[in-house]
N, CA, C and O atoms as a MOPAC input file, in Angstrom:
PM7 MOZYME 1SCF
protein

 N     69.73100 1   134.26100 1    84.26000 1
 C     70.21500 1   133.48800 1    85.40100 1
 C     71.47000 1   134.16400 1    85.95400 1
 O     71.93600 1   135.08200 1    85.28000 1
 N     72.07600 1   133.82400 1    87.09900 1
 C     72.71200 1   134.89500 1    88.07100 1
 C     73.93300 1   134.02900 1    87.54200 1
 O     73.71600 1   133.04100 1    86.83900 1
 N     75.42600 1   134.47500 1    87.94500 1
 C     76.43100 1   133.55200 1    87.83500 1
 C     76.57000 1   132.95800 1    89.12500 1
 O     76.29000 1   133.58900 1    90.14400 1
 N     76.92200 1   131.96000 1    89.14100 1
 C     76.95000 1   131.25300 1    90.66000 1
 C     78.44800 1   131.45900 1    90.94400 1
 O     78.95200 1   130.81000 1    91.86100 1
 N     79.01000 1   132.10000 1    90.40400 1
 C     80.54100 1   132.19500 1    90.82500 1
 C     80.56000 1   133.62600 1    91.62800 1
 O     81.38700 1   133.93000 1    92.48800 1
 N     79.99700 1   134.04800 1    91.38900 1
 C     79.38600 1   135.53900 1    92.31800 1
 C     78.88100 1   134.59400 1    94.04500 1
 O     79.10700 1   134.93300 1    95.20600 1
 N     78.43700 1   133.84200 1    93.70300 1
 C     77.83300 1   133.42800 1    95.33600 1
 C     78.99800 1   133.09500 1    96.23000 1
 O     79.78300 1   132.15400 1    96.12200 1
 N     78.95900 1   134.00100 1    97.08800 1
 C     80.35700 1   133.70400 1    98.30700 1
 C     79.91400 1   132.75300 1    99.62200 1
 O     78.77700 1   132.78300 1   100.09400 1
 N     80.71100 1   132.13000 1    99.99900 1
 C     80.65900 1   131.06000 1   101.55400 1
 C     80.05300 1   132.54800 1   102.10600 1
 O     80.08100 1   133.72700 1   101.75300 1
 N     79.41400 1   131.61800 1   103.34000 1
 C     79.02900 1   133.08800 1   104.68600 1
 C     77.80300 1   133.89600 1   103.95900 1
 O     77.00300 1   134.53900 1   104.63900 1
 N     77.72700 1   133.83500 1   102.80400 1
 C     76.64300 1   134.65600 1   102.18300 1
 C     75.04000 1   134.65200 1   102.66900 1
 O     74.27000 1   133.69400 1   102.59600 1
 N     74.79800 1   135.77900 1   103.10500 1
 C     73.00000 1   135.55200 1   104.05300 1
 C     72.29800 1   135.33100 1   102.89100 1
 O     72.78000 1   135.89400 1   101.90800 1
 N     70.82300 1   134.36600 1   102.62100 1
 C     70.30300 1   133.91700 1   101.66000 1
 C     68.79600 1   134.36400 1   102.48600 1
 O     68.34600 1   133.90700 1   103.53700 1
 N     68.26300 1   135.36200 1   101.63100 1
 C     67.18100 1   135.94100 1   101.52800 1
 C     65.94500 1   135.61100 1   100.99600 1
 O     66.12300 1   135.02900 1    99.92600 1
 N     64.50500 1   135.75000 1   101.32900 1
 C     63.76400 1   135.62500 1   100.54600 1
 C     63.45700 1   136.73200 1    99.94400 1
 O     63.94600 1   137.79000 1   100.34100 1
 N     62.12400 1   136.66800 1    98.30000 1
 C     62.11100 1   137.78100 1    97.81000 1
 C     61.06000 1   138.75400 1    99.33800 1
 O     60.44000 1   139.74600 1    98.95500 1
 N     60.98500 1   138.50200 1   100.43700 1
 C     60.52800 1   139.11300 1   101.84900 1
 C     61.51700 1   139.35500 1   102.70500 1
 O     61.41300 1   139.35600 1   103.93200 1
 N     62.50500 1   139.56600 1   102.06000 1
 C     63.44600 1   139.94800 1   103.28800 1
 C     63.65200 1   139.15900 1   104.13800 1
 O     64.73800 1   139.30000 1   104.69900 1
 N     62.91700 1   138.20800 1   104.54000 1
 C     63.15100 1   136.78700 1   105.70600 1
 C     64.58800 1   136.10500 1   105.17800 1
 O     65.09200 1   135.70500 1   104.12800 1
 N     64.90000 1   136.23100 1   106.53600 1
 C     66.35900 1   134.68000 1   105.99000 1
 C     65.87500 1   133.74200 1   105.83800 1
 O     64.81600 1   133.33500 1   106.31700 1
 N     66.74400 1   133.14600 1   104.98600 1
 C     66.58200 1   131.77500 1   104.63400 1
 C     67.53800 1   130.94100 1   105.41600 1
 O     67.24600 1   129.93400 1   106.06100 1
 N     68.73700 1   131.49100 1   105.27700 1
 C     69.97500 1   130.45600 1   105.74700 1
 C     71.39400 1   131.32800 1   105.04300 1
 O     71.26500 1   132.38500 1   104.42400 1
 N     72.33300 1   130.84500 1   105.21400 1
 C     73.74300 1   130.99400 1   104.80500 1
 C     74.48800 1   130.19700 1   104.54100 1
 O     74.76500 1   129.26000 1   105.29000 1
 N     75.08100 1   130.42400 1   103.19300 1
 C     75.73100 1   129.56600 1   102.12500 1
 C     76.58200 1   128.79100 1   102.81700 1
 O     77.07800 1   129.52500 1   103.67200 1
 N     77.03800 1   127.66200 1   102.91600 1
 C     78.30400 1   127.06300 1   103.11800 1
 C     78.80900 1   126.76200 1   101.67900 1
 O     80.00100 1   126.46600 1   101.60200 1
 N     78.36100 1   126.78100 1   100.96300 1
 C     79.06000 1   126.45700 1    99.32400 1
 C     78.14900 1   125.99100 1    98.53200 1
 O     77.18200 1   125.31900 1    98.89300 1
 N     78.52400 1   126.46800 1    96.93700 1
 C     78.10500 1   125.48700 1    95.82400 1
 C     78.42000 1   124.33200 1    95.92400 1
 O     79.56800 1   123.89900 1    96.02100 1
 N     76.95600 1   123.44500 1    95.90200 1
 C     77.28400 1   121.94900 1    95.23400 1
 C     77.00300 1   121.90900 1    93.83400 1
 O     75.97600 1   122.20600 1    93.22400 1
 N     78.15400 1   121.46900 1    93.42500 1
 C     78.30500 1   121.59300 1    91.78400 1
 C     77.71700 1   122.96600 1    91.43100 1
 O     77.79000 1   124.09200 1    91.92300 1
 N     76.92700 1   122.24700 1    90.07100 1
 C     76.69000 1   123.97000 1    89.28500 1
 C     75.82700 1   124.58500 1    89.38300 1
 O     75.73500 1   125.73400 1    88.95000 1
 N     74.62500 1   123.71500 1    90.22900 1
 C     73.24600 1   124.43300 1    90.06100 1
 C     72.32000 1   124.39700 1    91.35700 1
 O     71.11300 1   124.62700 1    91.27900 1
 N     73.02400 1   124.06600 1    92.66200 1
 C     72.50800 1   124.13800 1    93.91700 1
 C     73.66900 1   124.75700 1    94.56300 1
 O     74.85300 1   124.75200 1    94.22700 1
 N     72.87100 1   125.46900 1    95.89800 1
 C     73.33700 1   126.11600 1    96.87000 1
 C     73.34800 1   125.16500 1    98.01500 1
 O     72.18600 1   124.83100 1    98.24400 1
 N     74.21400 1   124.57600 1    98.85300 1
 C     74.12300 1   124.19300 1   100.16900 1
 C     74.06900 1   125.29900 1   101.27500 1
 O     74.93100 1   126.16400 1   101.43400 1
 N     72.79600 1   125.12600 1   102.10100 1
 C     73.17100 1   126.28800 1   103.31800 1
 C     73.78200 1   125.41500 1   104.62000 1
 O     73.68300 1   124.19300 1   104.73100 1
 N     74.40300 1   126.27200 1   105.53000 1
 C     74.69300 1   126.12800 1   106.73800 1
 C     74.20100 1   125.51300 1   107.24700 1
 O     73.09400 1   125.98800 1   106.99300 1
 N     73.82400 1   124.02900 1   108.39700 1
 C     73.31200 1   123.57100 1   109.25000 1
 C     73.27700 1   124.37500 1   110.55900 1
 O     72.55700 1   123.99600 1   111.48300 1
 N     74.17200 1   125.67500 1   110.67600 1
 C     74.21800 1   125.96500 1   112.04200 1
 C     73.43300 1   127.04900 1   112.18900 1
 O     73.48800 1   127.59000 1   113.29300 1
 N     72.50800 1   127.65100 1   111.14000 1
 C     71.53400 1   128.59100 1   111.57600 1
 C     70.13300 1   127.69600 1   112.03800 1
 O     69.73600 1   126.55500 1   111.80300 1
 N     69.73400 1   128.59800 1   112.64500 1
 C     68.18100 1   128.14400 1   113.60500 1
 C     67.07700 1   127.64800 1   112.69700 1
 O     66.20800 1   126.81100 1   112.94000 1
 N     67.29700 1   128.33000 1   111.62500 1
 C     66.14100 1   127.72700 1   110.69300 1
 C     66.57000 1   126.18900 1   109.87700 1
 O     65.72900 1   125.63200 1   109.17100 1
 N     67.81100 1   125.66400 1   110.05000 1
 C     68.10200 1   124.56500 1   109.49400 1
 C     68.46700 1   123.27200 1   110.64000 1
 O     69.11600 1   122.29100 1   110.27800 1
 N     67.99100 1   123.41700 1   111.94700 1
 C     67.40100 1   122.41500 1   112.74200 1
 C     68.56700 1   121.43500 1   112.90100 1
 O     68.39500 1   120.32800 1   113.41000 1
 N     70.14900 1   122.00100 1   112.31000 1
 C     71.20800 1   121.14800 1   112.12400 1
 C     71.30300 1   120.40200 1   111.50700 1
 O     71.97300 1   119.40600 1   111.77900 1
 N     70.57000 1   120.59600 1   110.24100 1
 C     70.74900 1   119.59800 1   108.81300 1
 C     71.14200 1   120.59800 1   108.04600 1
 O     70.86300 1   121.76100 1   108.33800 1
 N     71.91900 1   120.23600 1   106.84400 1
 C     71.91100 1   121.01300 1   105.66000 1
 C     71.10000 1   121.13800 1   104.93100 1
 O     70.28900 1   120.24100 1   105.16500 1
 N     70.66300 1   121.92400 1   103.85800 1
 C     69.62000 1   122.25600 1   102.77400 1
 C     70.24700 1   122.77400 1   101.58700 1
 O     71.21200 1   123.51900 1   101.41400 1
 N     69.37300 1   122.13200 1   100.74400 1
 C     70.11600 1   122.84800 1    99.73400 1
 C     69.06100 1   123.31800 1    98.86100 1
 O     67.93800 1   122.87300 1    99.10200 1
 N     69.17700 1   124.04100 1    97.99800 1
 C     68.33600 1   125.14000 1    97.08700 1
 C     68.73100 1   125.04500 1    95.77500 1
 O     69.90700 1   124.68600 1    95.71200 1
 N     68.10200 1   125.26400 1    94.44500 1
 C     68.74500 1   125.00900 1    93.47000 1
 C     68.87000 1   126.61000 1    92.50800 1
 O     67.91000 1   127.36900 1    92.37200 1
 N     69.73300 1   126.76800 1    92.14700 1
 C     70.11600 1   128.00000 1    91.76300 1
 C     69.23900 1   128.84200 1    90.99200 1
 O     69.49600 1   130.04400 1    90.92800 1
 N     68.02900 1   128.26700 1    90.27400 1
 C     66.99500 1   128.78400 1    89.26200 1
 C     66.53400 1   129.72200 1    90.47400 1
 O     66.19500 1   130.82800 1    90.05200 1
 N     66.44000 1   129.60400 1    91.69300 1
 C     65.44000 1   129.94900 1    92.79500 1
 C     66.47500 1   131.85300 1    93.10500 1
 O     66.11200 1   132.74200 1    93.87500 1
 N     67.50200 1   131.85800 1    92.34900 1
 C     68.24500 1   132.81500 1    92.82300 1
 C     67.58300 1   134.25400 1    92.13000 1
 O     67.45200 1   133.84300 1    90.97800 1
 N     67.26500 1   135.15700 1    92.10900 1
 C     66.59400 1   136.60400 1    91.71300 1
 C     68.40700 1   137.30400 1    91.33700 1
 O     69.20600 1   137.56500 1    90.43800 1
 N     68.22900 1   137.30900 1    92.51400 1
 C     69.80000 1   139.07200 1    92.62000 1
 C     70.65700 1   138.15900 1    93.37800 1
 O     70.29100 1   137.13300 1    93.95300 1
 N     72.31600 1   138.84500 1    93.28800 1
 C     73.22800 1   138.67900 1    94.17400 1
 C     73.50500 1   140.16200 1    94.32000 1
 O     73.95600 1   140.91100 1    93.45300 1
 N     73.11500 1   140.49500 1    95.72100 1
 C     73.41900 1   141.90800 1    96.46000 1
 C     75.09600 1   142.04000 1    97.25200 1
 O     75.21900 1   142.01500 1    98.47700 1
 N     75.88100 1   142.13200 1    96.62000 1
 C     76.92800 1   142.09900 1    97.84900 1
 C     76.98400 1   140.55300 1    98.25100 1
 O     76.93000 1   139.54200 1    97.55000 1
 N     77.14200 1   140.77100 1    99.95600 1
 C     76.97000 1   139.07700 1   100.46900 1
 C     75.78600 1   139.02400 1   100.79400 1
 O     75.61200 1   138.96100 1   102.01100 1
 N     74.59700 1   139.02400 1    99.96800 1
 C     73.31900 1   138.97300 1   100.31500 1
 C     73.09700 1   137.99100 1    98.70800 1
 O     73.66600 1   138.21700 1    97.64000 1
 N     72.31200 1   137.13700 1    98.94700 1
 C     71.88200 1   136.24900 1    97.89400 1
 C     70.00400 1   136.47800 1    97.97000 1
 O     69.46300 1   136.03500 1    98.98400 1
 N     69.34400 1   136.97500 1    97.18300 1
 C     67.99000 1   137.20300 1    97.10800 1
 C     67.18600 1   135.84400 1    96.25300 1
 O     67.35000 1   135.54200 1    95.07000 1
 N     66.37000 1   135.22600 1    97.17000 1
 C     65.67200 1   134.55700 1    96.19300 1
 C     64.22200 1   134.94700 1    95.75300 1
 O     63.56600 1   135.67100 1    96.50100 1
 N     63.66400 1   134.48100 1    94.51700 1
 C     62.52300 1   134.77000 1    94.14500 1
 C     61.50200 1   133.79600 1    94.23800 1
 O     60.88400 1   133.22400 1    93.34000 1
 N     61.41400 1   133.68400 1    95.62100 1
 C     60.19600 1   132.80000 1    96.78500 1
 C     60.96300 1   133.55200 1    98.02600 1
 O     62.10400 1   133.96400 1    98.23600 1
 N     59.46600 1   133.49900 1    98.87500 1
 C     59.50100 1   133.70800 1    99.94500 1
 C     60.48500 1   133.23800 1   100.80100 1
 O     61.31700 1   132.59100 1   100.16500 1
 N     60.71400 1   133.29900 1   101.93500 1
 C     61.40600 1   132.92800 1   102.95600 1
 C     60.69000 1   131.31700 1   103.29800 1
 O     61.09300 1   130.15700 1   103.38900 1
 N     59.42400 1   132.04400 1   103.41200 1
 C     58.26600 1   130.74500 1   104.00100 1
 C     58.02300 1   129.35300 1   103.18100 1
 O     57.85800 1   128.21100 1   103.60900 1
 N     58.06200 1   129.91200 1   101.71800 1
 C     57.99500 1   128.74600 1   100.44600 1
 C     59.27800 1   128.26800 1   100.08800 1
 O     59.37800 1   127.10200 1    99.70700 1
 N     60.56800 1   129.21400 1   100.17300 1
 C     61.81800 1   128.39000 1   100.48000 1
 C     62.05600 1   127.31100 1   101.95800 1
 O     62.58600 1   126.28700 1   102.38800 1
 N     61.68800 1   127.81400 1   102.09200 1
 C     61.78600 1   126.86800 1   103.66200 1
 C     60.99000 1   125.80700 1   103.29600 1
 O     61.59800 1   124.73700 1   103.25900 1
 N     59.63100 1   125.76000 1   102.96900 1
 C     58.58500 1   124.32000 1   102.71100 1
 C     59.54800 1   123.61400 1   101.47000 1
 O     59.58600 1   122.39800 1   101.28200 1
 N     60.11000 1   124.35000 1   100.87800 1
 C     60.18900 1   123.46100 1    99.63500 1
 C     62.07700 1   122.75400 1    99.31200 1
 O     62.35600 1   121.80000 1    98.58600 1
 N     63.05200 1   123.60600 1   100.11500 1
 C     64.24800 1   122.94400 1    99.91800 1
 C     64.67500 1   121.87800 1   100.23200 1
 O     63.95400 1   121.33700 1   101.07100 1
 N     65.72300 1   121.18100 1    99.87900 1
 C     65.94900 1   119.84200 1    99.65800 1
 C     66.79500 1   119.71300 1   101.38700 1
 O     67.60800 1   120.58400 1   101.69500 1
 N     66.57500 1   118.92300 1   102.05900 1
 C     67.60100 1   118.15400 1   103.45100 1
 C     68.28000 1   117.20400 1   103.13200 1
 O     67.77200 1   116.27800 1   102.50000 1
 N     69.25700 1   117.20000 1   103.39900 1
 C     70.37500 1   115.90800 1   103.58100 1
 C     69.72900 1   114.58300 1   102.50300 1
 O     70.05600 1   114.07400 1   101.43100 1
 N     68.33500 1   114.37000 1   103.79700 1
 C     67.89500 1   113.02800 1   103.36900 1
 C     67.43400 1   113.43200 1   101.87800 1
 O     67.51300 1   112.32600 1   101.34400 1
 N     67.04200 1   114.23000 1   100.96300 1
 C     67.32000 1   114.53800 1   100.11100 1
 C     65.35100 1   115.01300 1    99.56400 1
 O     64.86200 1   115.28300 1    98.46700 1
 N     64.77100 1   114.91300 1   100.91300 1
 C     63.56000 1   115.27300 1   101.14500 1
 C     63.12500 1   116.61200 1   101.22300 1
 O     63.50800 1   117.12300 1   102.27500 1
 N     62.45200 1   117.39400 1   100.48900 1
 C     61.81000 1   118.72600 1   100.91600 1
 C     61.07800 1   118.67000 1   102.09700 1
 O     60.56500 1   117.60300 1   102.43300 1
 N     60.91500 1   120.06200 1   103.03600 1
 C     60.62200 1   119.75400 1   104.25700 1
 C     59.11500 1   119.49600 1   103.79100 1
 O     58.57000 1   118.44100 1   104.11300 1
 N     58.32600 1   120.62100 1   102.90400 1
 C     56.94400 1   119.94500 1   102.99200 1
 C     56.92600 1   118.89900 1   101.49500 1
 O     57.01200 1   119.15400 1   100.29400 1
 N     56.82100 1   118.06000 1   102.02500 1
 C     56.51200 1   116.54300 1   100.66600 1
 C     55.79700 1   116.70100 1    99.72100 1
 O     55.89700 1   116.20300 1    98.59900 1
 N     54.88600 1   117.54100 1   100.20500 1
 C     53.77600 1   117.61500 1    98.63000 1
 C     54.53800 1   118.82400 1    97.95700 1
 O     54.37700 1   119.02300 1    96.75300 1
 N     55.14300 1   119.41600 1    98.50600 1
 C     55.33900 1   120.79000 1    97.43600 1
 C     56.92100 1   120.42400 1    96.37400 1
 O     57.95800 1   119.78700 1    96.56300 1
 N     56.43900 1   121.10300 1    95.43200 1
 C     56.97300 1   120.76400 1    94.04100 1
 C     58.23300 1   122.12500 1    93.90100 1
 O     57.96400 1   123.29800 1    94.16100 1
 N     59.61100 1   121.63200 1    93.43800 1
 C     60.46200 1   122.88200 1    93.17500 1
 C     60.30500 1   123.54700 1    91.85700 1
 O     60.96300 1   124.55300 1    91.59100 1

């Protein structure tokens, strides 16, 4: 597992496809990532991701090991809902 103290604010969050995901606004607590509401792919909600999902920390590049496409169906929103409901983290 990666150290999460390595993960910096502003940090671009990758899939293992090179697709963005989003950008960090901070750790919540010890084992999720909150991203940014103000990138295009987060529709002006926050998301958050849970740290198992992390591969590499590149620099300010955070790599996860899921897609761009299966991070996106599956991270947590505000309301505390994954965007797609049936899919499992």
């Amino acid at each position: 597992m990666v150290d999460a103290a390595q993960i910096k604010e502003h940090a671009e969050v990758v899939g293992s496809d090179d697709a963005h995901v989003g950008t960090v606004d901070h750790m919540d607590g010890s084992d999720r990532i909150k991203l940014t509401r103000r990138d295009a792919e987060a529709h002006g909600e926050h998301h958050y991701i849970p740290l198992e999902w992390v591969e590499s920390i590149e620099g300010d590049r955070v790599r996860l090991n899921k897609t761009g496409e299966e991070a996106e169906a599956q991270w947590q929103g505000d309301s505390g809902q994954s965007k797609g409901s049936t899919a499992s983290m």
